[in-house]
gemmi code that builds the backbone of each chain (N, CA, C; Angstrom):
import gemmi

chains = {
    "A": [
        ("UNK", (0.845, -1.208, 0.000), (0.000, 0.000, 0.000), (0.877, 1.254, 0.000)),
        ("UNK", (0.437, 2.344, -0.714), (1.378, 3.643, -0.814), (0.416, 5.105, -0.736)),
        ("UNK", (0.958, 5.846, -1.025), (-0.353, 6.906, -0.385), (-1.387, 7.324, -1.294)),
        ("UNK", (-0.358, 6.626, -2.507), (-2.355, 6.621, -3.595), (-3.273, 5.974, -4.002)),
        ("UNK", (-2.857, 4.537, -3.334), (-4.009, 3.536, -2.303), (-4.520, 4.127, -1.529)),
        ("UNK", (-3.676, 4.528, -0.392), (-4.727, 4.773, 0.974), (-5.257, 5.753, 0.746)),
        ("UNK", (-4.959, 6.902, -0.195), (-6.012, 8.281, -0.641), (-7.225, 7.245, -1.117)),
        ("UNK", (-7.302, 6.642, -2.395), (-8.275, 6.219, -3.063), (-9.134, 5.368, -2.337)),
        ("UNK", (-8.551, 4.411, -0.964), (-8.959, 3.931, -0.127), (-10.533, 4.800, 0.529)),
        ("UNK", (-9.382, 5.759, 0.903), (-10.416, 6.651, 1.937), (-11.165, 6.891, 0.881)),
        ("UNK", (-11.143, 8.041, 0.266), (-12.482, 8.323, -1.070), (-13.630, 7.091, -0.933)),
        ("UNK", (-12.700, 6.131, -1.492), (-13.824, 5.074, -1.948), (-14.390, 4.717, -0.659)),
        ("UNK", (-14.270, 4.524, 0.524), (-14.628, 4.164, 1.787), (-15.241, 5.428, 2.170)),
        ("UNK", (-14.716, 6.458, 2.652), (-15.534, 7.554, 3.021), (-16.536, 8.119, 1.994)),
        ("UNK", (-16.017, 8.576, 0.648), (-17.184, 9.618, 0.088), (-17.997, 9.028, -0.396)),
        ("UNK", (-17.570, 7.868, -1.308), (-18.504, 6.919, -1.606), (-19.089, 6.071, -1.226)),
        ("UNK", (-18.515, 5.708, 0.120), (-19.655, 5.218, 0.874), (-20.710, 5.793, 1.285)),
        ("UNK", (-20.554, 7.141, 1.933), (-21.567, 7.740, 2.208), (-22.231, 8.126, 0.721)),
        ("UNK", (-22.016, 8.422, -0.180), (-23.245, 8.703, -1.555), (-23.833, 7.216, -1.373)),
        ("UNK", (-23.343, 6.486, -0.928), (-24.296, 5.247, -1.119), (-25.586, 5.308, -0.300)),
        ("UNK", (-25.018, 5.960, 1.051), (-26.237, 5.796, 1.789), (-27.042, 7.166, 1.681)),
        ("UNK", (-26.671, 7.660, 1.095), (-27.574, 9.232, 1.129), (-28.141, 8.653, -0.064)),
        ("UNK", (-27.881, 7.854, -1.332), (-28.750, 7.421, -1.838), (-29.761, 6.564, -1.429)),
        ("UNK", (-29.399, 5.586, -0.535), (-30.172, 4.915, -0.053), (-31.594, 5.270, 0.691)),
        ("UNK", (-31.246, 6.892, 1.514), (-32.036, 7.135, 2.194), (-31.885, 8.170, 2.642)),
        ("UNK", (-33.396, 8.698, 3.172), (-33.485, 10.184, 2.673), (-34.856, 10.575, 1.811)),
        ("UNK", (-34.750, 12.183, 1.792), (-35.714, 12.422, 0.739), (-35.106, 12.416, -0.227)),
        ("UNK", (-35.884, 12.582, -1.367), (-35.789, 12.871, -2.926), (-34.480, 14.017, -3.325)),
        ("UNK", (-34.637, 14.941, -2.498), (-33.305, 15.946, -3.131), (-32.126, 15.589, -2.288)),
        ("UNK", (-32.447, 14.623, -1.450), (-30.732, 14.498, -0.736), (-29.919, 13.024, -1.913)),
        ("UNK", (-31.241, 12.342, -2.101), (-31.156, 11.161, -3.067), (-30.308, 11.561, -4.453)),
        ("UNK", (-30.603, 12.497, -4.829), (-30.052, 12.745, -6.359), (-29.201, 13.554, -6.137)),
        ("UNK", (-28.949, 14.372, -5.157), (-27.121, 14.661, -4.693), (-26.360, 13.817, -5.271)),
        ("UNK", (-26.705, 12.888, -3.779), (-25.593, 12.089, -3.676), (-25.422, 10.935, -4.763)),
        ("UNK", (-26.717, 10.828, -5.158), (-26.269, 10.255, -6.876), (-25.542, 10.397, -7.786)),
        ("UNK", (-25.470, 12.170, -7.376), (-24.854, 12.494, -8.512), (-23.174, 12.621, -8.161)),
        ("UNK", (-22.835, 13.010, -6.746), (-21.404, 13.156, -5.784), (-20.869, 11.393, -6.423)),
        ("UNK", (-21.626, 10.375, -6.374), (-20.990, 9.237, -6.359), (-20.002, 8.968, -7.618)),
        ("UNK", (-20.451, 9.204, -8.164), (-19.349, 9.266, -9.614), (-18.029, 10.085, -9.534)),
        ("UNK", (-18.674, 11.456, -9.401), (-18.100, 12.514, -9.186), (-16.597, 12.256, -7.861)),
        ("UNK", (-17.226, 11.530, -6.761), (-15.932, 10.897, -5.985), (-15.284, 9.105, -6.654)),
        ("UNK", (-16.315, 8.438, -7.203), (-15.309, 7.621, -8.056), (-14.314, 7.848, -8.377)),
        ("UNK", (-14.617, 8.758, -9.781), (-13.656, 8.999, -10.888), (-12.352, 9.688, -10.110)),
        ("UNK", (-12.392, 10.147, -8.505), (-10.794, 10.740, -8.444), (-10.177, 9.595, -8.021)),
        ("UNK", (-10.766, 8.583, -7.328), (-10.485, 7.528, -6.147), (-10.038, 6.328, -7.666)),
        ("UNK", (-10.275, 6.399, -9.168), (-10.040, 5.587, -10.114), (-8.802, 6.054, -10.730)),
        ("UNK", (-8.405, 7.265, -10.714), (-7.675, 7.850, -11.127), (-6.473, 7.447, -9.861)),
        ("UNK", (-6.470, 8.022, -8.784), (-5.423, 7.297, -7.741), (-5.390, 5.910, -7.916)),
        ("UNK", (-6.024, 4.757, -8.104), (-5.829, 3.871, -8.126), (-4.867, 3.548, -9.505)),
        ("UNK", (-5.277, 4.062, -10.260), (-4.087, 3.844, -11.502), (-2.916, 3.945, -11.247)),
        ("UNK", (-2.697, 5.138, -10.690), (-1.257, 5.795, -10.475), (-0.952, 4.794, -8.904)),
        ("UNK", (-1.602, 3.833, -8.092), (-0.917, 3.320, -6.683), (-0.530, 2.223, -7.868)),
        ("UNK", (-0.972, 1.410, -8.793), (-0.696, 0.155, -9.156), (-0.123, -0.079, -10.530)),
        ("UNK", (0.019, 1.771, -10.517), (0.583, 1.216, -11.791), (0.144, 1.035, -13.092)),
        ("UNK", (-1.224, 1.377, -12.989), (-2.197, 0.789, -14.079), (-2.763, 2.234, -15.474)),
        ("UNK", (-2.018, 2.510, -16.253), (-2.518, 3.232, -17.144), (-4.124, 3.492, -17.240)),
        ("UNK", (-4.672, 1.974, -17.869), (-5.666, 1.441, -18.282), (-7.068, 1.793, -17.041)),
        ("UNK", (-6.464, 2.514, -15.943), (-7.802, 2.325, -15.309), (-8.272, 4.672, -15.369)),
        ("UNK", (-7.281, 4.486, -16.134), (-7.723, 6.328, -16.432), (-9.204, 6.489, -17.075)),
        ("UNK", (-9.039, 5.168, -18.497), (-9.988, 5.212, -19.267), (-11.213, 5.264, -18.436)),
        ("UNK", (-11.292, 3.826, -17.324), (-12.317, 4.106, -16.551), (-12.919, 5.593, -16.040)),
        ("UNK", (-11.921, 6.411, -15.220), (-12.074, 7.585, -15.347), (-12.783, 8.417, -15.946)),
        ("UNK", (-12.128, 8.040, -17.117), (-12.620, 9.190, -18.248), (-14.286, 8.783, -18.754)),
        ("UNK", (-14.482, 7.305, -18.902), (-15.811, 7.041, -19.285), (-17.045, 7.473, -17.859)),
        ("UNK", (-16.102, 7.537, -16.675), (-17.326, 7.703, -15.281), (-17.103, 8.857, -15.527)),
        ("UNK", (-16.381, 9.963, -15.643), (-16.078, 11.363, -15.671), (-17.765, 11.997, -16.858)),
        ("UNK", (-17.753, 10.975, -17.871), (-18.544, 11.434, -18.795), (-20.243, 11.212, -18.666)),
        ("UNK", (-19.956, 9.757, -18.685), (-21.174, 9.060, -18.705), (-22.482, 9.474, -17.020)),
        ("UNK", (-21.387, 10.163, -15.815), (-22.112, 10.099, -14.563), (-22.702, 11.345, -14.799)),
        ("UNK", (-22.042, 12.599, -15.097), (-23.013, 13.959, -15.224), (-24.106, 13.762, -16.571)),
        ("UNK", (-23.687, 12.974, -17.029), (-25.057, 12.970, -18.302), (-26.467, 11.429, -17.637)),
        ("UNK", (-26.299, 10.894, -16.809), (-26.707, 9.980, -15.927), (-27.611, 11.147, -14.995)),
        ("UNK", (-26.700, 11.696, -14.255), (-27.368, 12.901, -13.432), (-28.710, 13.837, -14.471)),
        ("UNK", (-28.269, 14.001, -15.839), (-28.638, 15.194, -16.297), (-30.343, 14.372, -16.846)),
        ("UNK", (-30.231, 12.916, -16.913), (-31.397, 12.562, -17.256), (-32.498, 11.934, -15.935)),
        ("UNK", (-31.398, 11.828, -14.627), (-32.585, 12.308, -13.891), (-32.991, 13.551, -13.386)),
        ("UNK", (-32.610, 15.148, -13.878), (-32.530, 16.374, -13.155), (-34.178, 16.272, -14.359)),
        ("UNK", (-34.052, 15.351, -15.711), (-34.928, 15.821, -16.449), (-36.456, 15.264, -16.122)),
        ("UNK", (-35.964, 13.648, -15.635), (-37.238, 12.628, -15.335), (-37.716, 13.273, -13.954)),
        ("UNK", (-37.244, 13.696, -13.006), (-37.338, 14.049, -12.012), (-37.791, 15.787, -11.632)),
        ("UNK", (-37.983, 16.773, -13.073), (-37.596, 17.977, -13.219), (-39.169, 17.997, -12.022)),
        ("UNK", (-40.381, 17.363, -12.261), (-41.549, 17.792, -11.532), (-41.392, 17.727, -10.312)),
        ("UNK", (-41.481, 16.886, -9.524), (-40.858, 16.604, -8.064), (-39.814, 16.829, -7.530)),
        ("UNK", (-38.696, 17.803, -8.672), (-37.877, 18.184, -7.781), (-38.238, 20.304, -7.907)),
        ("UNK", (-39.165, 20.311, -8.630), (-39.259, 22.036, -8.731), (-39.667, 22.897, -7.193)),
        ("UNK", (-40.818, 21.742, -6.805), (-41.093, 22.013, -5.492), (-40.239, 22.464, -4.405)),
        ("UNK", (-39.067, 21.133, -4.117), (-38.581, 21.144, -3.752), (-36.872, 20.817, -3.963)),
        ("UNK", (-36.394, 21.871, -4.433), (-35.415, 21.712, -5.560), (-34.285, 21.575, -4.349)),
        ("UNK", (-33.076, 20.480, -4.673), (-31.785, 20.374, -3.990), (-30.884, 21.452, -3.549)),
        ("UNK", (-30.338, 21.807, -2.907), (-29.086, 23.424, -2.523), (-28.082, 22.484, -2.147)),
        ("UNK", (-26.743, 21.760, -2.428), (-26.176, 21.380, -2.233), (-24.936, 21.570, -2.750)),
        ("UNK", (-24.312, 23.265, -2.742), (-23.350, 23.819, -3.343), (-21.925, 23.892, -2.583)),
        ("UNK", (-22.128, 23.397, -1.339), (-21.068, 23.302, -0.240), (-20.335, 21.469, -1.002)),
        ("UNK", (-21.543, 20.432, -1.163), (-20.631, 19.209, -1.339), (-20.303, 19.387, -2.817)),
        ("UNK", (-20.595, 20.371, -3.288), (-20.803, 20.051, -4.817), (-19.323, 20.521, -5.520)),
        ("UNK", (-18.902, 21.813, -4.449), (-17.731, 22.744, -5.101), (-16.545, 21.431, -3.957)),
        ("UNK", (-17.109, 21.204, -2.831), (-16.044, 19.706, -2.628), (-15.248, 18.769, -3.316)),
        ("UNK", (-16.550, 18.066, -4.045), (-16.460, 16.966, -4.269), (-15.388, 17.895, -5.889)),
        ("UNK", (-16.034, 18.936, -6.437), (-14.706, 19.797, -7.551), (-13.605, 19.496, -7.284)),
        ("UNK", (-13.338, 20.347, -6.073), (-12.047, 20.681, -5.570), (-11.093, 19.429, -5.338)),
        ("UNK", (-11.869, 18.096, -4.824), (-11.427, 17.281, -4.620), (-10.817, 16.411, -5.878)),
        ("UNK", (-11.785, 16.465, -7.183), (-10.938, 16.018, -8.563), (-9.965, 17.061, -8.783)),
        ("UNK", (-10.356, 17.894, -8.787), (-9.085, 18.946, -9.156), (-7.990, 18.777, -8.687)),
        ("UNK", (-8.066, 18.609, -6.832), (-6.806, 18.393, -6.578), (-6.128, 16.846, -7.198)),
        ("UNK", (-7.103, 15.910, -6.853), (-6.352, 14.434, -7.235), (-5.664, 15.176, -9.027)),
        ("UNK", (-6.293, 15.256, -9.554), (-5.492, 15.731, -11.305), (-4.491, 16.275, -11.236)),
        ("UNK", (-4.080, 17.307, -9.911), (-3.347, 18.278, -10.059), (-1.787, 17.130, -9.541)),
        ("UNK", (-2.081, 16.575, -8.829), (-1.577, 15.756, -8.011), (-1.102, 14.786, -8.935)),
        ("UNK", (-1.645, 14.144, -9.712), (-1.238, 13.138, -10.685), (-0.788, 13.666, -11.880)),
        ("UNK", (-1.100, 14.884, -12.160), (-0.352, 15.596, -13.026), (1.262, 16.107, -12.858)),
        ("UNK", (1.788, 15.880, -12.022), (2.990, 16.278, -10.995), (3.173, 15.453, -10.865)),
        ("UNK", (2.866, 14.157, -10.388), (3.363, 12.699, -10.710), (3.828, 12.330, -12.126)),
        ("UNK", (3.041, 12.341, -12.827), (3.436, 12.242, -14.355), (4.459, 12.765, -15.435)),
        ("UNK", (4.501, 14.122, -14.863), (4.853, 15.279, -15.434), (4.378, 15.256, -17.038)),
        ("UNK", (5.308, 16.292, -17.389), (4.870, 16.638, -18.941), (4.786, 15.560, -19.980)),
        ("UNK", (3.341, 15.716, -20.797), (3.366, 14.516, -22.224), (2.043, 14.633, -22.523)),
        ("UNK", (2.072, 13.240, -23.323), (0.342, 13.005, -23.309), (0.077, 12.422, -22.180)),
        ("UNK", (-0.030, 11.548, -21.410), (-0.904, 11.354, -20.196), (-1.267, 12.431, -19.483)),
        ("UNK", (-0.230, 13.598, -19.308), (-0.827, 14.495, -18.926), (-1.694, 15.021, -19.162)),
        ("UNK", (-2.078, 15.514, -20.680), (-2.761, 16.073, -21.842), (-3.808, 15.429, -21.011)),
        ("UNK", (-3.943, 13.672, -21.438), (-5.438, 12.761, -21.299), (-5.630, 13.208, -19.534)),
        ("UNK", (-5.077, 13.331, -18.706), (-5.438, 13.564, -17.259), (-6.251, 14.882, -17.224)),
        ("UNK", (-6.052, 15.903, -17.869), (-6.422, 17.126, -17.720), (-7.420, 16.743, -18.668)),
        ("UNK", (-7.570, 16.256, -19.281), (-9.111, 16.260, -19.967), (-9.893, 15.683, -19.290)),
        ("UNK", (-10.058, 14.692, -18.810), (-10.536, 13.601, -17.525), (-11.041, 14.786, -16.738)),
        ("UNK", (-9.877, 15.534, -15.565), (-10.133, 16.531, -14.934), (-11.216, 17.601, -15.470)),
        ("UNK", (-10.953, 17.845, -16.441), (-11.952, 19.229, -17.187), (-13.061, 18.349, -16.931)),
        ("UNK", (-12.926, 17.473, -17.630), (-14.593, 16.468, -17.978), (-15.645, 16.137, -16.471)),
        ("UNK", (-14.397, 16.110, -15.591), (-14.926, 15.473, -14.379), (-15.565, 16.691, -13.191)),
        ("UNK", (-14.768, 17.763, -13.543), (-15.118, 18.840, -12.676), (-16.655, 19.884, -13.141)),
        ("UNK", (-15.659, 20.098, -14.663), (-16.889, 20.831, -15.537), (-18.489, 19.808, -15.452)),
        ("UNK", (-18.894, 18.924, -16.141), (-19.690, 17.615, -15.725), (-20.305, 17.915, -14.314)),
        ("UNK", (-19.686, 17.950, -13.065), (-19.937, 17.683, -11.942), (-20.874, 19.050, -11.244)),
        ("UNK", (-20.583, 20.263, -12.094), (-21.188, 21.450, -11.824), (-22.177, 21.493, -12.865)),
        ("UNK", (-22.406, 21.430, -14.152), (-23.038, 21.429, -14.364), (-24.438, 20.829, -14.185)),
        ("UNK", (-24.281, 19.429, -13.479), (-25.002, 18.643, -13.444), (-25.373, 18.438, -11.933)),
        ("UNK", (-24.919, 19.407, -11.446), (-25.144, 19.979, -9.704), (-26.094, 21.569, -10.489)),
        ("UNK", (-26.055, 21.918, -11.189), (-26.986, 23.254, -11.459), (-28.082, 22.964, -12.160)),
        ("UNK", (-28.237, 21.924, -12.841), (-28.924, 20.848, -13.256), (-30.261, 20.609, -12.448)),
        ("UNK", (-29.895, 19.837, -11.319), (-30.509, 19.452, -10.573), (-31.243, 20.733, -9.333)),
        ("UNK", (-30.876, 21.773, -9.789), (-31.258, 22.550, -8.586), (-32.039, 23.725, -9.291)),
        ("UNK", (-32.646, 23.052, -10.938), (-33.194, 23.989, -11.181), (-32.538, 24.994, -12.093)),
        ("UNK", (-31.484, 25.356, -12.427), (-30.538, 26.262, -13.151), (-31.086, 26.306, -14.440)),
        ("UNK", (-31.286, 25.000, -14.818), (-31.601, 25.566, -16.251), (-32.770, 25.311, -16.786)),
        ("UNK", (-33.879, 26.389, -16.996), (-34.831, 25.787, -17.573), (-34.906, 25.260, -18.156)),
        ("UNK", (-34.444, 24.923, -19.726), (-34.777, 23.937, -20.616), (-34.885, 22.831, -20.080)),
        ("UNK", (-34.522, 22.194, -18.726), (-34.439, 21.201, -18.078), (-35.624, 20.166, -17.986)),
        ("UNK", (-36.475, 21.498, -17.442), (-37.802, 20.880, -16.804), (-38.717, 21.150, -18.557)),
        ("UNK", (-38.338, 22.305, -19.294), (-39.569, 22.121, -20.064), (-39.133, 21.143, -21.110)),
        ("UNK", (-38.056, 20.512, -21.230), (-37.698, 19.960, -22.102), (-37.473, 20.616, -23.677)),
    ],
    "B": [
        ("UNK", (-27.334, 25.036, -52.078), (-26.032, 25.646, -51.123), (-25.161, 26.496, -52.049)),
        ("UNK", (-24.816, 27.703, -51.255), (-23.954, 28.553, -52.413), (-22.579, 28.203, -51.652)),
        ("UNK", (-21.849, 28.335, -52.712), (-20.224, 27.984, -52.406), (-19.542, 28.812, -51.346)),
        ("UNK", (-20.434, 30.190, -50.800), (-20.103, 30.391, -49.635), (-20.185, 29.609, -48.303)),
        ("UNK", (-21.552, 28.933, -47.913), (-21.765, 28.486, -47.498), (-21.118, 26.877, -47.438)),
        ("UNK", (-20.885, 26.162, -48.392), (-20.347, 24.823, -48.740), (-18.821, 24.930, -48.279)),
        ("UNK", (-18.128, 26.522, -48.544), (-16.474, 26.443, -48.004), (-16.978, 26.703, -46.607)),
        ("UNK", (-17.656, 27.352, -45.752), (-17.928, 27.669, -44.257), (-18.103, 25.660, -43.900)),
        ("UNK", (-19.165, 25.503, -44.652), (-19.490, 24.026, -43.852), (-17.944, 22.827, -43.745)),
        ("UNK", (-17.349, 23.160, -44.934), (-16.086, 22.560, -45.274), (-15.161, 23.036, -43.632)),
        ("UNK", (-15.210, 24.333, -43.936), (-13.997, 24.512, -43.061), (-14.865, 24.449, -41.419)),
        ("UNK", (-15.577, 24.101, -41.075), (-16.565, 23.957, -39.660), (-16.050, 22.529, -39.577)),
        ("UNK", (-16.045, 21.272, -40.652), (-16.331, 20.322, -40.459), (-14.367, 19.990, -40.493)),
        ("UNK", (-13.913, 20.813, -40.989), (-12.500, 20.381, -40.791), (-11.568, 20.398, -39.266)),
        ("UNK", (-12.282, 21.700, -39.188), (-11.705, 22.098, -37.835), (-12.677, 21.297, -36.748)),
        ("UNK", (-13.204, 20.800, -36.707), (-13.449, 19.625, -35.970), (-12.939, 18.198, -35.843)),
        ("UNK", (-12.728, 18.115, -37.412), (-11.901, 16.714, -37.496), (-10.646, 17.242, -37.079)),
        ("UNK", (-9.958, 18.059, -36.870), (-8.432, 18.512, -36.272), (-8.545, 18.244, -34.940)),
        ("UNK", (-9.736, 18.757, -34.177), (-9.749, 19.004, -32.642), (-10.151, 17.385, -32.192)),
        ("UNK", (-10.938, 16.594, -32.744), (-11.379, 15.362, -32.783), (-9.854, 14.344, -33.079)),
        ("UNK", (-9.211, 14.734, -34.179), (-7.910, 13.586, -34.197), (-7.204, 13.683, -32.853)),
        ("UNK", (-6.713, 15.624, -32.758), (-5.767, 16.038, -31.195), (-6.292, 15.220, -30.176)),
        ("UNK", (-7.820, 14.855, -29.852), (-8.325, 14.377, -28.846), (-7.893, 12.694, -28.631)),
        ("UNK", (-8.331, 12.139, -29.787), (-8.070, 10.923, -30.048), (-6.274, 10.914, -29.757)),
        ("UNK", (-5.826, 11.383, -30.150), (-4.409, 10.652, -29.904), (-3.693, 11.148, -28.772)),
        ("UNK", (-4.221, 11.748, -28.085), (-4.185, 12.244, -26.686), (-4.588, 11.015, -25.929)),
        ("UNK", (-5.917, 10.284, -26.428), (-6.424, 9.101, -25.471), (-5.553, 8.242, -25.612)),
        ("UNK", (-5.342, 7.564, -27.123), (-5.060, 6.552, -26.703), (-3.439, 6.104, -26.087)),
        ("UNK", (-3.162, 5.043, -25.977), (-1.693, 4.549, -25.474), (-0.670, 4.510, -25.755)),
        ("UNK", (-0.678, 4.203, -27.085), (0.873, 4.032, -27.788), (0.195, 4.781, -29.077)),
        ("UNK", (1.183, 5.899, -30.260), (0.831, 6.123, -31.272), (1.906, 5.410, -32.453)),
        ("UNK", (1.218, 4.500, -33.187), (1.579, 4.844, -34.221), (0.668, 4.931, -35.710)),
        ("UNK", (0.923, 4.186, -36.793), (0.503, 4.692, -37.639), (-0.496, 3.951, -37.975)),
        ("UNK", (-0.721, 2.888, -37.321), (-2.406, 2.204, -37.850), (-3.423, 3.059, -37.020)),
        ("UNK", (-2.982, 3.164, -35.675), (-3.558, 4.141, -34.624), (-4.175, 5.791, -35.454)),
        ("UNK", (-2.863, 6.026, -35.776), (-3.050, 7.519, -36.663), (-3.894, 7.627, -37.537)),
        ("UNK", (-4.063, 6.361, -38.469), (-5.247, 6.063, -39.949), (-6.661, 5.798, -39.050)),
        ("UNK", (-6.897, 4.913, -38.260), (-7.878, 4.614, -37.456), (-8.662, 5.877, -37.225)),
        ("UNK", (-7.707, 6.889, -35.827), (-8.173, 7.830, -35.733), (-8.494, 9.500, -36.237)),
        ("UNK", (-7.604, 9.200, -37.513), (-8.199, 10.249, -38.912), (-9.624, 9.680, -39.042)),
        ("UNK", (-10.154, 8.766, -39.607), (-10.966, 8.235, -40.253), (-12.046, 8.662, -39.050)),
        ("UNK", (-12.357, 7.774, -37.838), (-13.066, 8.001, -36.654), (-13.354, 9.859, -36.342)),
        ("UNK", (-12.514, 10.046, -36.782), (-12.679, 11.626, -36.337), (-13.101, 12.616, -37.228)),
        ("UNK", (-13.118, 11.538, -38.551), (-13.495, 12.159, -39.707), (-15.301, 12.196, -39.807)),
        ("UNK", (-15.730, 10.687, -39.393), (-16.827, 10.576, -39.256), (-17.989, 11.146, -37.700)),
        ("UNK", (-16.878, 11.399, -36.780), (-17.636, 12.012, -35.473), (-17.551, 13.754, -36.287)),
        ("UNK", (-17.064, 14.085, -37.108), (-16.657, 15.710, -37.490), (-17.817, 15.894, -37.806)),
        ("UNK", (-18.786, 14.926, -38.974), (-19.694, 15.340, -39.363), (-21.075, 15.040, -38.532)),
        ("UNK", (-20.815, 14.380, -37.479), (-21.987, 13.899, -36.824), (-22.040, 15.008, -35.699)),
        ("UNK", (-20.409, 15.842, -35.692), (-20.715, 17.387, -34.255), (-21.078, 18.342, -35.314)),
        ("UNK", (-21.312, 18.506, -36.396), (-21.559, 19.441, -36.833), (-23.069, 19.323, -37.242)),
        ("UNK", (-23.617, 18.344, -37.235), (-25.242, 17.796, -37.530), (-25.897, 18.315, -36.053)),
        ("UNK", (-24.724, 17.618, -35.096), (-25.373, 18.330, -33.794), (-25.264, 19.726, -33.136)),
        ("UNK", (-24.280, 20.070, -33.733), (-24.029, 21.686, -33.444), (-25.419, 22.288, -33.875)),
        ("UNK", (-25.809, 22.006, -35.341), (-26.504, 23.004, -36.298), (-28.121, 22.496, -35.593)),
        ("UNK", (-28.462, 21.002, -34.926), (-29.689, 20.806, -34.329), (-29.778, 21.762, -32.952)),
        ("UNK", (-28.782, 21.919, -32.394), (-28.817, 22.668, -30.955), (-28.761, 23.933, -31.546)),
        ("UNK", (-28.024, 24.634, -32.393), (-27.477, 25.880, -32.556), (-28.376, 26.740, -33.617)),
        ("UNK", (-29.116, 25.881, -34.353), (-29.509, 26.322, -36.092), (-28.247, 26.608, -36.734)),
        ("UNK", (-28.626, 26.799, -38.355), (-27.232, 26.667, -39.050), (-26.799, 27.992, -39.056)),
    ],
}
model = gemmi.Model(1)
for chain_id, residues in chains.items():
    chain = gemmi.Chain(chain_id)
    for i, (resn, *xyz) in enumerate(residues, 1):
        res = gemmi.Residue()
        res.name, res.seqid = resn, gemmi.SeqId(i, " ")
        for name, pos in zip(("N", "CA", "C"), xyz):
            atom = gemmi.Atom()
            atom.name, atom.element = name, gemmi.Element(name[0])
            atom.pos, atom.b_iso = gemmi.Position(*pos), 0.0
            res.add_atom(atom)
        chain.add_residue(res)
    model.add_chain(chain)
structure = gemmi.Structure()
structure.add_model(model)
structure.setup_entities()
């Protein structure tokens, strides 16, 4: 074990454990938070895991949860646009977190890596994963109309 | 289509396949030149499918 195991450790044990259970339970706007945080703390905790073992190949993972989870989010901000207008989510404290927290892991593995293409592909991951993660946190809270009227 | 329009769509759909290859060979692992033909071609055909979607979200 080295410290970008036991980072990805904790993530995956702490943040994502808890999105599990805030999905689990709860009302409706704490539910699709943390639906949406769960990816959003994956993809840094997948990204450390590459870089503890060594593993190129698990960036891609990354990059496909980086993509596929805010557009996941964005089709329930849409199925969900009625029942959540009422009572729409405010969850801008875990939301600029769970950012800060890919940002730093990228920044971090970017400095591990140093200069090239992996870097290049890390910072796109990062863009994808942060940008994605806000949008699809403004999403859900109502930000954009076209949302709800389709 | 007037030939204004046909060089705009030309050069919309090029400069996508540029930003689409940069992307592609950024992803993948090792480059070389079957990789390079692969992802010309792939990027040739996503060029015209962002610009179908640009012009549905955007109008032309």
């Amino acid at each position: 074990m080295n410290g970008w195991t036991l980072t990805a450790a904790l993530v995956l044990g702490g943040g994502v454990g808890a999105t599990l259970w805030g999905v689990a339970t709860g009302p409706l706007r704490r539910r699709v938070v943390a639906q949406n945080l769960s990816t959003a703390l994956a993809c840094p905790a997948l990204l450390l895991l590459s870089q503890g073992y060594d593993r190129p190949s698990y960036v891609d993972l990354a990059l496909v949860l980086a993509l596929l989870g805010p557009v996941g989010t964005l089709v329930f901000a849409r199925l969900l646009s009625g029942e959540l207008a009422g009572d729409p989510p405010r969850a801008q404290g875990v939301t600029w977190a769970a950012a800060g927290l890919g940002a730093a892991v990228v920044l971090a593995l970017c400095v591990a890596v140093g200069p090239g293409r992996a870097m290049a592909k890390l910072l796109v991951v990062g863009a994808l994963l942060v940008g994605g993660n806000l949008v699809a946190s403004r999403a859900l809270s109502g930000g954009f109309r076209e949302v709800s009227r389709g | 289509m007037s030939p204004r329009t046909a060089l705009l769509a030309l050069a919309e759909i090029l400069a996508w396949w540029a930003a689409l290859t940069v992307l592609w060979l950024v992803l993948i692992s090792t480059v070389d030149t079957l990789e390079l033909a692969v992802g010309a071609g792939a990027a040739g055909a996503a060029a015209v499918a962002a610009r179908a979607a640009r012009r549905a979200v955007s109008g032309p």
